[in-house]
N, C-alpha and C positions, 0 to 999 in steps of 0.2 A: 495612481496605481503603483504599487510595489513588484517592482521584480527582482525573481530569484533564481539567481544561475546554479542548475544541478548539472550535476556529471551524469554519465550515461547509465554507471551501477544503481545511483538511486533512483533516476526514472523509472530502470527496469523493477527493482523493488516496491517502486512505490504503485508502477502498475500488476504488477505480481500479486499486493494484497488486496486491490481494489477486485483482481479475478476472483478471488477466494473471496470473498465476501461475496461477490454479487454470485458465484455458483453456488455457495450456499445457503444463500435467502433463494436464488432459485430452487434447490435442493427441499427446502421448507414449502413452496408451494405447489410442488408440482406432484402429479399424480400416477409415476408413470413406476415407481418405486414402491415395493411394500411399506407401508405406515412405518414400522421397526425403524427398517434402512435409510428410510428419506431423513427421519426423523434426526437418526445418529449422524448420519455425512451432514446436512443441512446446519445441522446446532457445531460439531464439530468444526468445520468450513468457517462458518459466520464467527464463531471467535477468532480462528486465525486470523481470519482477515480483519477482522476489528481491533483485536488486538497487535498486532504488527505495522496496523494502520499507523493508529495514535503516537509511538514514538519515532516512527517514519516523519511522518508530519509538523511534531516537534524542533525533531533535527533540524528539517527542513526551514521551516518559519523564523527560528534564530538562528541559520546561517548568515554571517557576515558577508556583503558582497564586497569583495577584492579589487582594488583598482591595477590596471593594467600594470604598476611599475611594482606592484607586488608581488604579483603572480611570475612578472621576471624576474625579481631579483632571488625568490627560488626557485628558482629552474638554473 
């Protein structure tokens, strides 16, 4: 298994696009919304989050992990 050490901003971002995605595919099935409105937040929504996904993810995936005497000698 590969592991990938993220900082705290891209967690936060990375879990920021997974909301909007998953509230706008909710937004897409639910019923509680006029047809019009579900329809534009839902569709709206679900590309944010998909697309902010995918170069989120990227980044992530080719991050290089840092050995210890790295990460000190910039600092």
């Amino acid at each position: 298994m590969i592991e990938r050490n993220i900082t705290l901003p891209e967690m936060i971002l990375w879990t920021g696009t997974r909301v909007a995605l998953g509230a706008g595919i909710g937004m897409l099935i639910s019923k509680r919304l006029s047809k019009d409105a579900m329809k534009a937040a839902g569709i709206a929504l679900t590309l944010v989050g998909g697309f902010t996904t995918i170069p989120l993810a990227i980044a992530i995936m080719s991050k290089k992990d840092r050995t210890r005497s790295e990460i000190q000698s910039v600092a």
